[in-house]
C-alpha positions in Angstrom: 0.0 0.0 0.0 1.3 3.0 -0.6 0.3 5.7 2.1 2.3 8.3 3.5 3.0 6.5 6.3 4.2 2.7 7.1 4.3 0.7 9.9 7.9 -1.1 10.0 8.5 -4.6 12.1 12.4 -4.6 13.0 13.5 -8.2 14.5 17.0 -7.8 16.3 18.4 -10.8 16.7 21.9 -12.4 18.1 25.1 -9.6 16.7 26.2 -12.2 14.2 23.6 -12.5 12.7 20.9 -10.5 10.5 18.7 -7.6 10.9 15.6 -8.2 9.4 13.0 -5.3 8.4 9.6 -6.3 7.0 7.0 -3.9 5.6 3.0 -4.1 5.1 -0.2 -2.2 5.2 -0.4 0.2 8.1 -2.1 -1.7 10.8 -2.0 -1.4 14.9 1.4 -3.2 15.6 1.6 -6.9 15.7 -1.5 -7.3 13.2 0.7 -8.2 10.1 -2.1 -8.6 7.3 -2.1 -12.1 6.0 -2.1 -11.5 2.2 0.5 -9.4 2.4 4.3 -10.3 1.0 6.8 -8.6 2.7 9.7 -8.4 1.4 13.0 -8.2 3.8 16.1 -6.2 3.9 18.8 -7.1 5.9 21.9 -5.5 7.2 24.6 -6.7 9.7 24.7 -5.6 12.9 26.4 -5.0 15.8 27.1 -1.7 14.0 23.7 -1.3 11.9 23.3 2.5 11.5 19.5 4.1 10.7 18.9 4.0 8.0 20.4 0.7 7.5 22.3 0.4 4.1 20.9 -0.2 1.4 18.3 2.4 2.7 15.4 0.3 4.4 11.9 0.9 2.4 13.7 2.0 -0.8 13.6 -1.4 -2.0 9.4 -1.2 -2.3 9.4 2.1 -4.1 11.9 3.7 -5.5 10.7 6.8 -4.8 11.3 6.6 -1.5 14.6 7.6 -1.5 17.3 8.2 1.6 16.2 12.1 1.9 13.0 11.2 2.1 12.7 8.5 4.8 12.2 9.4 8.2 12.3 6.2 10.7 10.5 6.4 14.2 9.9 4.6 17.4 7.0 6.3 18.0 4.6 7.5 15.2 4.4 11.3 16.9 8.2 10.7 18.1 11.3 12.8 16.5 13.1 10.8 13.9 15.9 8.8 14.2 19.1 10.2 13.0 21.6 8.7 10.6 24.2 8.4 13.2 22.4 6.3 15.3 22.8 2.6 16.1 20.3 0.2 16.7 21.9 -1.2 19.3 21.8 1.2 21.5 18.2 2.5 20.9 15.7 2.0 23.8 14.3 -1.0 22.3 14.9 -5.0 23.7 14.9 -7.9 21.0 12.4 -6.6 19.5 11.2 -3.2 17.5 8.6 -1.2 16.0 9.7 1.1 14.0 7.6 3.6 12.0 8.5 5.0 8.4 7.1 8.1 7.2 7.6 9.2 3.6 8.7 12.9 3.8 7.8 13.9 0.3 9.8 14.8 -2.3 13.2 16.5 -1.5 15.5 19.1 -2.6 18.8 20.1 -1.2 19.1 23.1 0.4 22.0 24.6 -1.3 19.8 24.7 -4.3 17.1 25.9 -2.1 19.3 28.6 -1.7 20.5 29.7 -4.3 17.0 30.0 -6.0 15.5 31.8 -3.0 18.7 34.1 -3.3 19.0 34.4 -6.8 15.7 35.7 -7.7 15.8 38.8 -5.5 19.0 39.9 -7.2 17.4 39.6 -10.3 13.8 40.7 -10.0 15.2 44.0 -8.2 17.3 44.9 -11.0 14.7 45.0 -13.5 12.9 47.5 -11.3 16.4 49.6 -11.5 17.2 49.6 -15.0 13.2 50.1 -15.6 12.8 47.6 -18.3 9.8 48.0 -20.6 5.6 47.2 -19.4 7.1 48.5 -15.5 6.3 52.1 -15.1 5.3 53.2 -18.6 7.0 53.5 -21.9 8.2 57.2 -21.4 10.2 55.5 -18.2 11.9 52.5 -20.3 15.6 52.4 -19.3 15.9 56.0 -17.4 17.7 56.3 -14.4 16.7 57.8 -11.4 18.0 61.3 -10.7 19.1 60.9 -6.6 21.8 59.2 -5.5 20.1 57.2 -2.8 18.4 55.0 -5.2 21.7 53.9 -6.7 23.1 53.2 -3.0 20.1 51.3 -2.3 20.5 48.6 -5.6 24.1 48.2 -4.7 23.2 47.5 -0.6 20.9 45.2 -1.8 22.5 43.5 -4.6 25.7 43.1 -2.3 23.2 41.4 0.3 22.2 39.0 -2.3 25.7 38.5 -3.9 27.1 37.7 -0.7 24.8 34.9 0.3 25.1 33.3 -3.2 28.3 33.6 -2.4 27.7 32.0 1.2 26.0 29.5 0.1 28.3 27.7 -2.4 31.7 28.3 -0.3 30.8 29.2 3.6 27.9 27.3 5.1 27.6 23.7 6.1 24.4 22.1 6.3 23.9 19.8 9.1 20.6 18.4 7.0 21.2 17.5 2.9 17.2 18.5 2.1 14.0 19.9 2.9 11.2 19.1 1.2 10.1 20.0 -2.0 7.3 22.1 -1.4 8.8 24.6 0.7 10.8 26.1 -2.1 7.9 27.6 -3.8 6.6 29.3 -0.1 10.4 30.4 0.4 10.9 32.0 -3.0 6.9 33.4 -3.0 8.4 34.9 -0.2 11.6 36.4 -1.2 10.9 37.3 -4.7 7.1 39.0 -4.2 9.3 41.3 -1.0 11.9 42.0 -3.2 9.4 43.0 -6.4 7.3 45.1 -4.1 10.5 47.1 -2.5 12.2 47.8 -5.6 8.8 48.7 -7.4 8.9 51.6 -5.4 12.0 52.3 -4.8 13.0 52.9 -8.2 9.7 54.9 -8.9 10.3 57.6 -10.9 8.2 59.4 -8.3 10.0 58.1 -5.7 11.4 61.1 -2.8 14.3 60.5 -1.3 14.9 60.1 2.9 13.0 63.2 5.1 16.4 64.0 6.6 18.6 63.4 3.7 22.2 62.7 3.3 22.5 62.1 7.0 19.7 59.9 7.2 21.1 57.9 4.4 24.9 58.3 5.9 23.6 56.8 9.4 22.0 53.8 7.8 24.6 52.9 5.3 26.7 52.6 8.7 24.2 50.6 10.3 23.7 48.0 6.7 27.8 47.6 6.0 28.1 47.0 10.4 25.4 44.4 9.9 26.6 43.0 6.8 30.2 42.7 8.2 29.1 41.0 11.4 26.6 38.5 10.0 29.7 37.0 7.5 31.8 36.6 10.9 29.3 34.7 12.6 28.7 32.9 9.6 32.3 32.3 9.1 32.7 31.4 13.1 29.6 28.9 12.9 31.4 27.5 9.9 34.6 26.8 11.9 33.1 25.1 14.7 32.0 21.9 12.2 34.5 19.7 10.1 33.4 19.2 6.6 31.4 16.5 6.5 30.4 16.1 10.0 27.2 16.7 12.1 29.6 18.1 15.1 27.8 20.4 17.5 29.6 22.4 20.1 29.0 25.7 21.9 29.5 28.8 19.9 31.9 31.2 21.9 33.4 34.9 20.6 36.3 34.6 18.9 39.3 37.5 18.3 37.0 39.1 16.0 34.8 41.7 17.8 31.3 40.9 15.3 31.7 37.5 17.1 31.6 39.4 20.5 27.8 39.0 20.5 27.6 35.7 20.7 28.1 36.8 24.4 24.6 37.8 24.8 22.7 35.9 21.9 22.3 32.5 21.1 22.2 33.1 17.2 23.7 36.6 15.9 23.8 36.4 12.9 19.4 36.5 12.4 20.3 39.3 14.9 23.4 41.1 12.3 20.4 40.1 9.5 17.7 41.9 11.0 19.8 45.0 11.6 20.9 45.0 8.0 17.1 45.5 7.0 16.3 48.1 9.5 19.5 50.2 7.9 18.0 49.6 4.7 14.5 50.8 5.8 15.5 53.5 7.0 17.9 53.7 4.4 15.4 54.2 1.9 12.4 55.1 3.8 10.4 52.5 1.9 6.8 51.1 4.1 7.2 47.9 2.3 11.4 47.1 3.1 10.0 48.0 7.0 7.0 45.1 6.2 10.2 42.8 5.1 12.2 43.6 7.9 9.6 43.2 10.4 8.1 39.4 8.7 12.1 38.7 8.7 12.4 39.3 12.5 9.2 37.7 13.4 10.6 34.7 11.4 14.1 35.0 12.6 13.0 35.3 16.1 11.2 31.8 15.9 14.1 30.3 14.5 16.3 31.6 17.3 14.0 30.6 20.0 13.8 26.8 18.5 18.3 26.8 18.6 18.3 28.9 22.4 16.2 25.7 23.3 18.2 23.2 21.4 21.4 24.4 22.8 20.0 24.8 26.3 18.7 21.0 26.4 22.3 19.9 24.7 24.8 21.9 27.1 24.7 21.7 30.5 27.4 24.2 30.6 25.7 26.5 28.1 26.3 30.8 29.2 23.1 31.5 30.6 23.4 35.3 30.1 22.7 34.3 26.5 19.1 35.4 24.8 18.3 33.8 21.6 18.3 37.1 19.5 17.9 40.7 21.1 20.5 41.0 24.0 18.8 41.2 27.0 15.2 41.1 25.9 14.1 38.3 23.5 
């Protein structure tokens, strides 16, 4: 049967000799339909890893490939990880395990890189004013204050640089995510960036209320931002071998961006969310403020979900630590 969900019968036996996995309809555990033919898969233990190899439904469909497997002892449990061995598991001779089919994956470093790549793009369409935009008598003018031109190269640099992230700087502790989620992310990321540079290369568009010092104060504030979230990104990288799942405690390191991992749990949403209130305020645009603020929102939940993670892994973890606004949140 092909549901969404499986129920999986794991039989451990004696370490010399075979792991055996057996699949059928999903039925309460134990109640193995009769006309059903299982087929079995077996791998040698002690040292049996989940999922065992080759990957343990993928011989009934093979769509049901390693990314998208997840493997449970309890059907509302977390899944199993890679790493882990069957042997030590809390199970006794015998197991129930429970397969879920996650869907259809996609890494994320293409994830990524379409997410980033679109903004870069759409937003420069808006700058150079291609045709059908803001009217013929507009096609390919450039915008008479300087601001404007400041604001495309702030926010193409943003996008360049996490392009640029992407392929050379981060290390993903998880291959994919599912398929689906790439078409929320870039709906996202793309409609923001088409709505922010609609009007911020509007012919009609009026620069900052307080001018060249409003514009000098948040250029400081983007490039600050944008300096510090590559050094936590660069110090996050550090702290993980290639190819490994390592986690360890973040801590400061000689360079002062890093200094804030003194007082938050995850900076670098903190260093992201500052770079979008200098561009706000940058450009004095409602809808980069709308961005900034559904980015933080976001950001925050994301922070919240690693302060716990971090606090439930480390005993020894700094307790002055918030997960993203010193002192507050």
């Amino acid at each position: 049967a092909k549901t969404r969900e499986k129920l999986c019968f794991l039989d451990k036996v004696e370490l010399t000799s075979l792991l055996r996995l057996t699949r059928w309809s999903p039925r309460p555990p134990l109640q193995r339909s009769r006309t059903s033919s299982p087929r079995p898969v077996s791998a040698r233990l002690p040292h049996c890893p989940i999922p065992a190899e080759p990957p343990l439904p993928h011989w009934a469909d093979p769509q049901w490939y390693p990314a998208r497997q997840s493997l449970r002892l309890d059907p509302k449990g977390k899944s199993l990880k890679d790493e882990d061995v069957l042997q030590k598991l809390p199970v006794g001779t015998t197991a129930t395990l429970y397969f879920r089919d996650l869907g259809a994956q996609i890494s994320w470093v293409t994830v990524f890189l379409t997410e980033y790549a679109g903004p870069l793009f759409i937003y420069l369409l808006f700058y150079f004013r291609v045709p059908f935009i803001y009217g013929h008598k507009y096609d390919f003018t450039s915008s008479r204050h300087s601001v404007v031109h400041l604001a495309c190269i702030c926010h193409s640099f943003h996008y360049v640089k996490r392009l640029l992230e992407t392929l050379f700087v981060h290390r993903f502790s998880h291959g994919t995510m599912p398929l689906r989620n790439i078409f929320k992310n870039c709906t996202y990321y793309w409609g923001f960036a088409a709505w922010m540079a609609y009007y911020i290369n509007h012919p009609l568009y009026t620069p900052p209320t307080y001018g060249a010092q409003q514009v000098k104060l948040a250029l400081a504030i983007f490039v600050i931002c944008q300096l510090g979230n590559f050094s936590i990104h660069m110090a996050l990288r550090d702290l993980r071998p290639a190819g490994s799942k390592t986690r360890k405690i973040p801590y400061p390191t000689k360079n002062p961006f890093t200094w804030l991992f003194l007082l938050v749990s995850c900076p670098n949403y903190t260093y992201e969310v500052g770079s979008w209130i200098g561009f706000a305020i940058m450009t004095q645009c409602l809808p980069v403020a709308l961005f900034s603020l559904v980015g933080f929102t976001q950001m925050t939940i994301w922070a919240k979900g690693k302060h716990r993670s971090y606090l439930k892994e480390f005993r020894d973890y700094p307790p002055l630590r918030m997960p993203i606004v010193p002192f507050l949140l």
